[in-house]
Biopython code that builds the backbone (N, CA, C, O; Angstrom):
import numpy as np
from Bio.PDB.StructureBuilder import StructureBuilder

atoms = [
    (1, "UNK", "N", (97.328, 151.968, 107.589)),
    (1, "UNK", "CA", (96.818, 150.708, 108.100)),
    (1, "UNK", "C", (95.897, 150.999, 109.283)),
    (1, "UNK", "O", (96.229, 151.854, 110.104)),
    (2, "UNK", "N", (94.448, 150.142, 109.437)),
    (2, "UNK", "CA", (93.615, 150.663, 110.466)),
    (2, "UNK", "C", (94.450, 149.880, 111.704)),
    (2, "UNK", "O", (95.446, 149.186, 111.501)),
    (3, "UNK", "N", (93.945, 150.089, 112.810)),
    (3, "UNK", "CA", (94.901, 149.797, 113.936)),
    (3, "UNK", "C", (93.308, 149.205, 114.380)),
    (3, "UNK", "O", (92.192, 149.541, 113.983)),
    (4, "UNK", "N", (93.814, 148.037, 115.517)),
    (4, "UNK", "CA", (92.478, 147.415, 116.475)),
    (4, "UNK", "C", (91.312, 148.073, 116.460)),
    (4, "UNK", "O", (90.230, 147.601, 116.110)),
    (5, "UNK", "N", (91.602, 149.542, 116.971)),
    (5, "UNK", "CA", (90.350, 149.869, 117.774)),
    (5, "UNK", "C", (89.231, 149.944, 116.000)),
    (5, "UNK", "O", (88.162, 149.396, 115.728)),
    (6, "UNK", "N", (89.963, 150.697, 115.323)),
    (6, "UNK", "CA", (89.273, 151.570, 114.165)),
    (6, "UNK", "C", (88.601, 149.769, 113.675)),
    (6, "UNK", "O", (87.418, 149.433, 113.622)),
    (7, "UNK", "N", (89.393, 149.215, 113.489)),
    (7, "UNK", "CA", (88.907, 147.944, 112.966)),
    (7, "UNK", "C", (87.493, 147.130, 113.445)),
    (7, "UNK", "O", (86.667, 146.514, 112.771)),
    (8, "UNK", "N", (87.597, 147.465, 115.265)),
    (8, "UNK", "CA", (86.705, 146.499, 116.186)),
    (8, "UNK", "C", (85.464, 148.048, 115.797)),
    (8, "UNK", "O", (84.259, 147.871, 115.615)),
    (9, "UNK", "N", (85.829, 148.798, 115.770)),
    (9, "UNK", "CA", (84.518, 149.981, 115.915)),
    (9, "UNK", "C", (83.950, 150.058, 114.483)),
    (9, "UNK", "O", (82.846, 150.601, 114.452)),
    (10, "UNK", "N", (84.548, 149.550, 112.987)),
    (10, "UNK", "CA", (84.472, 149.033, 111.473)),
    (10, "UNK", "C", (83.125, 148.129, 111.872)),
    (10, "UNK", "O", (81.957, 148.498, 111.743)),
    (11, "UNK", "N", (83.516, 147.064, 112.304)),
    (11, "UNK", "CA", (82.915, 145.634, 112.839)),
    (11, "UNK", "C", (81.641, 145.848, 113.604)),
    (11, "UNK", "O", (80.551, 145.450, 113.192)),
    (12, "UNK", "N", (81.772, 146.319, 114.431)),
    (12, "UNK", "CA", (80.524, 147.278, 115.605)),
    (12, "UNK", "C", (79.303, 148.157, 114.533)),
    (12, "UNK", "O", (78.078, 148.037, 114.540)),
    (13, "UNK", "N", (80.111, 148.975, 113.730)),
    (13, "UNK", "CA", (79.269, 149.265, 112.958)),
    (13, "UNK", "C", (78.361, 148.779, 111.997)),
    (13, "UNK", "O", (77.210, 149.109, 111.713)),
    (14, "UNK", "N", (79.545, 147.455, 111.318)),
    (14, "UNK", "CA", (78.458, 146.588, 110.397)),
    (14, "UNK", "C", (77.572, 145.972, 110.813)),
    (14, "UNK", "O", (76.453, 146.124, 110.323)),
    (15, "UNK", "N", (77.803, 145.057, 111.877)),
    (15, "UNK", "CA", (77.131, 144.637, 113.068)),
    (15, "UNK", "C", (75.465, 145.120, 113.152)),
    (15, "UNK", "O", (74.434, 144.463, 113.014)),
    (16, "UNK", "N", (75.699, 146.544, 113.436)),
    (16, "UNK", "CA", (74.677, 147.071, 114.187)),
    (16, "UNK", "C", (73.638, 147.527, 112.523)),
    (16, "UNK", "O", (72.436, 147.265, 112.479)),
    (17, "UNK", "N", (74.218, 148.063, 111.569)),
    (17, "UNK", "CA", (73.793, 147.990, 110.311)),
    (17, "UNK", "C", (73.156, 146.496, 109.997)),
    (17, "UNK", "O", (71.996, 146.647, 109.615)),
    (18, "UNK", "N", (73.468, 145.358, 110.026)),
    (18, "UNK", "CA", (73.006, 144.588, 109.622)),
    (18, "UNK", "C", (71.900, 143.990, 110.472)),
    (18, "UNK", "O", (70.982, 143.315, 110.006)),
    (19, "UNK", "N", (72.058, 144.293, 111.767)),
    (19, "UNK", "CA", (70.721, 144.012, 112.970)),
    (19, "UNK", "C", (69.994, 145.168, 112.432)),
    (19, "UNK", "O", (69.151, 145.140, 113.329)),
    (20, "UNK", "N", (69.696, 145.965, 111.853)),
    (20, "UNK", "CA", (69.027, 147.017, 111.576)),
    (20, "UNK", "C", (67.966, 146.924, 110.044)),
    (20, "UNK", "O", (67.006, 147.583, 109.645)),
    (21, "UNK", "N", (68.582, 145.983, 109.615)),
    (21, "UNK", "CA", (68.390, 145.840, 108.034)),
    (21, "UNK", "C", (67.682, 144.800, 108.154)),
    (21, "UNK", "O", (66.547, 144.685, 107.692)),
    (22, "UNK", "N", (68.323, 143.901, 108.821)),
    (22, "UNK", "CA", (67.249, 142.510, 109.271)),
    (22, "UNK", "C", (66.124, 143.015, 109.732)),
    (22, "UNK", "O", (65.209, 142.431, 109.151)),
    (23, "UNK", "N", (65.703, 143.811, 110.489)),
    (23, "UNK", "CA", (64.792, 143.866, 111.553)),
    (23, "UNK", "C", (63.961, 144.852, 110.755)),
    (23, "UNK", "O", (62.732, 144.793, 110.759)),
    (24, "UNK", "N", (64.678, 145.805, 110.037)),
    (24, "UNK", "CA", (63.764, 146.384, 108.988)),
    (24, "UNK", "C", (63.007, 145.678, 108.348)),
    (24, "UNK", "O", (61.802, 145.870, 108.188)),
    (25, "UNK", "N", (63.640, 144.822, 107.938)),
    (25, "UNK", "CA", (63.364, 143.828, 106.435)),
    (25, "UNK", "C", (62.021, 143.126, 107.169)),
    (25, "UNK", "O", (60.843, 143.273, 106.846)),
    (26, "UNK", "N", (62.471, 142.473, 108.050)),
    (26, "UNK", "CA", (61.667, 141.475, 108.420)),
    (26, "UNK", "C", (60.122, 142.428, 108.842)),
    (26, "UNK", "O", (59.006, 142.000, 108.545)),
    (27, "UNK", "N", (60.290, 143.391, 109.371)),
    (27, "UNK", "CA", (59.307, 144.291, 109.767)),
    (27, "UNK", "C", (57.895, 144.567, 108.696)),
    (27, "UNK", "O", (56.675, 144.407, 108.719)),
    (28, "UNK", "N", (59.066, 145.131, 107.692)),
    (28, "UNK", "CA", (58.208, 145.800, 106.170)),
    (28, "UNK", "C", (57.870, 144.315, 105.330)),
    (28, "UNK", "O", (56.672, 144.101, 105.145)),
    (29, "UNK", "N", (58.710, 143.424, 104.884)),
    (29, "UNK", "CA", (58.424, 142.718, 103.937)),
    (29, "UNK", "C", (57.570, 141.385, 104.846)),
    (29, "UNK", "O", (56.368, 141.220, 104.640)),
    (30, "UNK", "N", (58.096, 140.762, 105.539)),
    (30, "UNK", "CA", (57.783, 139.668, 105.878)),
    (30, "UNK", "C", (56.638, 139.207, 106.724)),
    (30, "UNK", "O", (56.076, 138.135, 106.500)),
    (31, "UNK", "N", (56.139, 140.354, 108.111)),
    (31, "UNK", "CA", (55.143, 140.554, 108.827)),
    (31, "UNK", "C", (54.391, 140.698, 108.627)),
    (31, "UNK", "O", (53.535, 140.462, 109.480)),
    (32, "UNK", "N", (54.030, 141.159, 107.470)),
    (32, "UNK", "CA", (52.722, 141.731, 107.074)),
    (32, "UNK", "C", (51.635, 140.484, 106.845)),
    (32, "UNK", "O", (50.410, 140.593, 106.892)),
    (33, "UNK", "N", (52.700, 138.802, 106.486)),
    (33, "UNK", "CA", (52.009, 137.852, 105.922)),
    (33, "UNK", "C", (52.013, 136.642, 106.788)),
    (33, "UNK", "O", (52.044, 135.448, 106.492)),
    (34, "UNK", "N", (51.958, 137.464, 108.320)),
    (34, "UNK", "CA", (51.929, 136.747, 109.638)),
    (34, "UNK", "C", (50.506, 136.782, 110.135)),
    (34, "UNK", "O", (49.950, 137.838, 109.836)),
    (35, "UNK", "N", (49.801, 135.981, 110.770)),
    (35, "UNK", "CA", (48.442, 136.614, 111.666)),
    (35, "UNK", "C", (49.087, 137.919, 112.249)),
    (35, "UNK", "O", (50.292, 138.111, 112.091)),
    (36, "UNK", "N", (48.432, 138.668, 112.807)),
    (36, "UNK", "CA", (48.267, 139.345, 113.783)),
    (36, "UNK", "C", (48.251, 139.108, 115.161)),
    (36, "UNK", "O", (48.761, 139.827, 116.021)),
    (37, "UNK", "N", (47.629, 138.047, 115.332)),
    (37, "UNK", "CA", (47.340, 137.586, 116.976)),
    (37, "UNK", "C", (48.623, 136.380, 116.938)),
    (37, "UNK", "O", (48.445, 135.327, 117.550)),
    (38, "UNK", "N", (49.863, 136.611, 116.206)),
    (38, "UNK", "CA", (51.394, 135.662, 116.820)),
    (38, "UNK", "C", (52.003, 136.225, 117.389)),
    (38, "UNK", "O", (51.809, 137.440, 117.351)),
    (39, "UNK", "N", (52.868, 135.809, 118.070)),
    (39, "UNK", "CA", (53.580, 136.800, 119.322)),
    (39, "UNK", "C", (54.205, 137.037, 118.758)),
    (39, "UNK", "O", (54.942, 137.723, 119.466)),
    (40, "UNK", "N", (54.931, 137.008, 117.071)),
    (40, "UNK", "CA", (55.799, 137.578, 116.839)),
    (40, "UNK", "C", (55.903, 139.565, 116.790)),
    (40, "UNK", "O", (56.805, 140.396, 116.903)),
    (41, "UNK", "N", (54.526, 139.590, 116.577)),
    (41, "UNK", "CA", (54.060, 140.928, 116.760)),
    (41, "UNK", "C", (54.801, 141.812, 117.628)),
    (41, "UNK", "O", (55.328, 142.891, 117.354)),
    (42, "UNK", "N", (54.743, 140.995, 119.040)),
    (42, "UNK", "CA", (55.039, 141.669, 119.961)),
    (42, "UNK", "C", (56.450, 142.536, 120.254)),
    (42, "UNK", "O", (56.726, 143.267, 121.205)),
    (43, "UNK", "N", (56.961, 142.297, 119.479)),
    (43, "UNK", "CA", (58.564, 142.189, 119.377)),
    (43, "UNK", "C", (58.869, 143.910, 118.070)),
    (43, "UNK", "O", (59.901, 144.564, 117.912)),
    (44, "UNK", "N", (57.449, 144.090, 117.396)),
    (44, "UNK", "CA", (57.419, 144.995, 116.564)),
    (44, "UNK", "C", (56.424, 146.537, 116.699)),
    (44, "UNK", "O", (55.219, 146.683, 116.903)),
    (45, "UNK", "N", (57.590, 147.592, 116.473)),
    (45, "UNK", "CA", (56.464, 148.473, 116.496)),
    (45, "UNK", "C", (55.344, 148.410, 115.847)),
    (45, "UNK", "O", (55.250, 147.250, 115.445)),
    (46, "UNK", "N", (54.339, 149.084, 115.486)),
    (46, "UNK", "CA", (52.967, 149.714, 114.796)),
    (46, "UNK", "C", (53.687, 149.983, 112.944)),
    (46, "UNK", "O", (54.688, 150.605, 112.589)),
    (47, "UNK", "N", (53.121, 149.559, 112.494)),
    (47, "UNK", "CA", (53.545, 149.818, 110.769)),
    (47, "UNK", "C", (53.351, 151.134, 110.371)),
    (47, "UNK", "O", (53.820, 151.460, 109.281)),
    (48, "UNK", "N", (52.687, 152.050, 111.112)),
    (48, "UNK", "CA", (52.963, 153.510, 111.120)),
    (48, "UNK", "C", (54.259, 153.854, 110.874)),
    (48, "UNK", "O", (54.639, 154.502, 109.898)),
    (49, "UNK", "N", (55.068, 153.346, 111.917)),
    (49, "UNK", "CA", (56.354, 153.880, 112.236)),
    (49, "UNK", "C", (57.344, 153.425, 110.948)),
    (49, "UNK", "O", (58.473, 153.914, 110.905)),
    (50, "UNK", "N", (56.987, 152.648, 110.083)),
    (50, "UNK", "CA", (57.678, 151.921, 109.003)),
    (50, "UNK", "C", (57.999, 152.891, 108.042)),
    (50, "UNK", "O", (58.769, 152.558, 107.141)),
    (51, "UNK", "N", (57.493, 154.167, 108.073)),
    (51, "UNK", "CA", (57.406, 154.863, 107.118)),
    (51, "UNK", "C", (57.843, 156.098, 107.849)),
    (51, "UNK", "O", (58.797, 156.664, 107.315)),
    (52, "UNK", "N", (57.249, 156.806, 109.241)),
    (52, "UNK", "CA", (57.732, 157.761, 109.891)),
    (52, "UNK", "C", (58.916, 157.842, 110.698)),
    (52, "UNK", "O", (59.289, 158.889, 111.226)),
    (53, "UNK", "N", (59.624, 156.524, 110.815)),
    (53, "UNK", "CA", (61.354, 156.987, 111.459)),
    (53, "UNK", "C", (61.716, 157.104, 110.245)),
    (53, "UNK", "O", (61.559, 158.288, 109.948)),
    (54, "UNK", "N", (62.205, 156.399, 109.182)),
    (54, "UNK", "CA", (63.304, 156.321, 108.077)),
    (54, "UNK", "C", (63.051, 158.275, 107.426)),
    (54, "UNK", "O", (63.935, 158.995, 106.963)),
    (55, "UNK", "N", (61.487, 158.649, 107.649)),
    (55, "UNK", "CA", (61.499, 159.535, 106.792)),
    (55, "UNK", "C", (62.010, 160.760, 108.134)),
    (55, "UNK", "O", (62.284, 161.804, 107.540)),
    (56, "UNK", "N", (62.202, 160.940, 109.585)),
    (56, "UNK", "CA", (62.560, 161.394, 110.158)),
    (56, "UNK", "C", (63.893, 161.486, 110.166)),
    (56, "UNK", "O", (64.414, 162.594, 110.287)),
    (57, "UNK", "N", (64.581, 160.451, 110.052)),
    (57, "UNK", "CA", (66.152, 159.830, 110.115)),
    (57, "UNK", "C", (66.833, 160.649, 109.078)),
    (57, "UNK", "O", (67.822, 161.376, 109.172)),
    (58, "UNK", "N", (65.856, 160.277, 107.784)),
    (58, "UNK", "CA", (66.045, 161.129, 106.910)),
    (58, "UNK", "C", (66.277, 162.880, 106.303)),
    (58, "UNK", "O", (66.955, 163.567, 105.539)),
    (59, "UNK", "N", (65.395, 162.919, 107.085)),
    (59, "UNK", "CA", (65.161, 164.636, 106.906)),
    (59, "UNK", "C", (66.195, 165.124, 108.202)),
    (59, "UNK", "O", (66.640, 166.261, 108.046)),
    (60, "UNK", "N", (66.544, 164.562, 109.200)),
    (60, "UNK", "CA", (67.779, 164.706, 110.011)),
    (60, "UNK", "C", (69.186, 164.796, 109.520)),
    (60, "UNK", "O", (69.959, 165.700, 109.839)),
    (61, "UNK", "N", (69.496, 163.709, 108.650)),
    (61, "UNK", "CA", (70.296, 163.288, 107.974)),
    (61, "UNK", "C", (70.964, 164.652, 107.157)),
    (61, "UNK", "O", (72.068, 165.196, 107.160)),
    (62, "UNK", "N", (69.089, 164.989, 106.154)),
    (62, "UNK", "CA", (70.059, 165.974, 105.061)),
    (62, "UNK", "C", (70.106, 167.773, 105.694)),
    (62, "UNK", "O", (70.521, 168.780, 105.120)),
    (63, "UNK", "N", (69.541, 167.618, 106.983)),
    (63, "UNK", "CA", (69.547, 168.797, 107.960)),
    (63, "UNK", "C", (71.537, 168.986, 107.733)),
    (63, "UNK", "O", (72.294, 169.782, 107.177)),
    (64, "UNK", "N", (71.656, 167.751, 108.529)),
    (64, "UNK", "CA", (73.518, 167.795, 108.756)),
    (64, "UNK", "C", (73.999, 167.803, 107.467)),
    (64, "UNK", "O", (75.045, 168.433, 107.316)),
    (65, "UNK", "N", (73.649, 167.417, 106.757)),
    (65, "UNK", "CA", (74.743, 167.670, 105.591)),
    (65, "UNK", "C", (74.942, 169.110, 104.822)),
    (65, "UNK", "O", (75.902, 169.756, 104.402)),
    (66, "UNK", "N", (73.087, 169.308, 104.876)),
    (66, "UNK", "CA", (73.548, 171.024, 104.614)),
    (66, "UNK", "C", (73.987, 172.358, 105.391)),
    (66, "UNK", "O", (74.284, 173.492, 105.015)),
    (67, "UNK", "N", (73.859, 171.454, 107.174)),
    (67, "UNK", "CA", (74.855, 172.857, 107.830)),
    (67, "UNK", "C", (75.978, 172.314, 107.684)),
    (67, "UNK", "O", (76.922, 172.987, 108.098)),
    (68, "UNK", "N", (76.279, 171.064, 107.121)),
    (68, "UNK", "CA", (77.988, 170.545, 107.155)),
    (68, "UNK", "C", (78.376, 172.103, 105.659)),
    (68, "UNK", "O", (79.014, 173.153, 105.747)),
    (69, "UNK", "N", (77.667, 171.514, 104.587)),
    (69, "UNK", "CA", (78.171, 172.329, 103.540)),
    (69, "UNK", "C", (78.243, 173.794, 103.636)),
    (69, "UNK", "O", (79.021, 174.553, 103.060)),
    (70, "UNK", "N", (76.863, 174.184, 104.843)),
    (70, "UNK", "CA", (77.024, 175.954, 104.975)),
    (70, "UNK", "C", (78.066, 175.887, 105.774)),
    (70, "UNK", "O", (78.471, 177.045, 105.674)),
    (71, "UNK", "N", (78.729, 175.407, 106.435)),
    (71, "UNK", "CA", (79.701, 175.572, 107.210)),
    (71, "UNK", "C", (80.996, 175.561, 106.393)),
    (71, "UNK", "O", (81.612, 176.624, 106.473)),
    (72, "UNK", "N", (81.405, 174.876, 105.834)),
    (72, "UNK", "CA", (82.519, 174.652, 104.711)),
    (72, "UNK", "C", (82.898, 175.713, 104.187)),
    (72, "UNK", "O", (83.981, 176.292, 104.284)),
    (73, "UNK", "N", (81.505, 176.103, 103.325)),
    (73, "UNK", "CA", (81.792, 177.393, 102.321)),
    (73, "UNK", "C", (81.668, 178.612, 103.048)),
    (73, "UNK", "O", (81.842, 179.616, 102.356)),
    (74, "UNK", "N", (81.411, 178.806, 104.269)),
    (74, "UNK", "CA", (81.443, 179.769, 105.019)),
    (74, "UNK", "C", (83.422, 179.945, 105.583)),
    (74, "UNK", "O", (84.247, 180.842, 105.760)),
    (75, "UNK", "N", (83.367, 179.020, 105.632)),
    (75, "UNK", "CA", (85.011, 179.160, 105.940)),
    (75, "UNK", "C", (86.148, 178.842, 104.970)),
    (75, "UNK", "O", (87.339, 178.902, 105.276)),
    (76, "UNK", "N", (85.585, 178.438, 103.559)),
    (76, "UNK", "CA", (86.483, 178.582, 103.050)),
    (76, "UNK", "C", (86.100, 180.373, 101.717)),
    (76, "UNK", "O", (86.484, 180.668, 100.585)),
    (77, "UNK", "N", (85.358, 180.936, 102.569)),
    (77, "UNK", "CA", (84.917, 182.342, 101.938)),
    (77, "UNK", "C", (86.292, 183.399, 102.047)),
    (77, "UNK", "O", (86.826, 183.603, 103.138)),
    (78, "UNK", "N", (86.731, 183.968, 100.915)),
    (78, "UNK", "CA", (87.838, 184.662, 100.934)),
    (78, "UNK", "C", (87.243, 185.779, 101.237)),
    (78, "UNK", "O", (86.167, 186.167, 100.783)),
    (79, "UNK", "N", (88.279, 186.599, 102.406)),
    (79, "UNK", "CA", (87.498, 187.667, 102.806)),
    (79, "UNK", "C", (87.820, 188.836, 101.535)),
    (79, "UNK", "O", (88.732, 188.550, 100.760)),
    (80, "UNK", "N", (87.148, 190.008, 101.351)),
    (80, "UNK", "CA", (87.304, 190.783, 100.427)),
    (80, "UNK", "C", (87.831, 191.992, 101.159)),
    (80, "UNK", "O", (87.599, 192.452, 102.277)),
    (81, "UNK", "N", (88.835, 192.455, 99.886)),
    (81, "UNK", "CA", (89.707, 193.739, 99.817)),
    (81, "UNK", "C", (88.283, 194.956, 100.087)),
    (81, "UNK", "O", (87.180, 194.962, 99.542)),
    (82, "UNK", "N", (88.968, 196.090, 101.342)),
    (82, "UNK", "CA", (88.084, 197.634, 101.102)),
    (82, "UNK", "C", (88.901, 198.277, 100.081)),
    (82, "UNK", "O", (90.109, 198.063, 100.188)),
    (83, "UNK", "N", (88.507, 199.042, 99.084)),
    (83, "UNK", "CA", (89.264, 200.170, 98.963)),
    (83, "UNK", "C", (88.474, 200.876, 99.156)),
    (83, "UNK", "O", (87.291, 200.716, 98.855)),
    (84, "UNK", "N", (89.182, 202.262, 99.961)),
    (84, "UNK", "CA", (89.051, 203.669, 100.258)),
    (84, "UNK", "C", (88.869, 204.484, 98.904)),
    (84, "UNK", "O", (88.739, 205.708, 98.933)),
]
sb = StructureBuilder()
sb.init_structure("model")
sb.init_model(0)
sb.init_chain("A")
sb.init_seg("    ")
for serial, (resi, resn, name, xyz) in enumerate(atoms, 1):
    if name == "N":
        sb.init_residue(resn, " ", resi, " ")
    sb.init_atom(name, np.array(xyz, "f"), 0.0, 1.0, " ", f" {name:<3s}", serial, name[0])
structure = sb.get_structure()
């Protein structure tokens, strides 16, 4: 059973996922079919970046997963017998 904290930090996470998804969303799909000169602008990076964090985030992402996996199989490596 999760206990408070694991639950409130569950919550925190979706939270922050879903302010993230919105703000994506709204960024890529919806802005584009705004003037330019609305202040909503102001509130948004450069559409450059629409494409260069996710693909940064990304290539970060599968950085960790493959020293997660060299790490794994590095320790679960059976050491080998010498014979003389």
């Amino acid at each position: 059973m999760a206990t408070g904290t694991d639950q409130l930090v569950g919550l925190g996470l979706v939270a922050f996922s879903l302010v993230v998804f919105t703000y994506y969303t709204i960024w890529i799909i919806i802005l584009p079919f705004i003037d330019s000169d609305h202040v909503i602008h102001k509130y948004f990076l450069p559409r450059e970046y629409a494409v260069t964090i996710p693909l940064v985030v990304g290539l970060i992402l599968l950085l960790f997963v493959g020293i997660f996996i060299t790490c794994v199989m590095l320790k679960s490596r059976k050491p080998t017998k010498k014979s003389d």
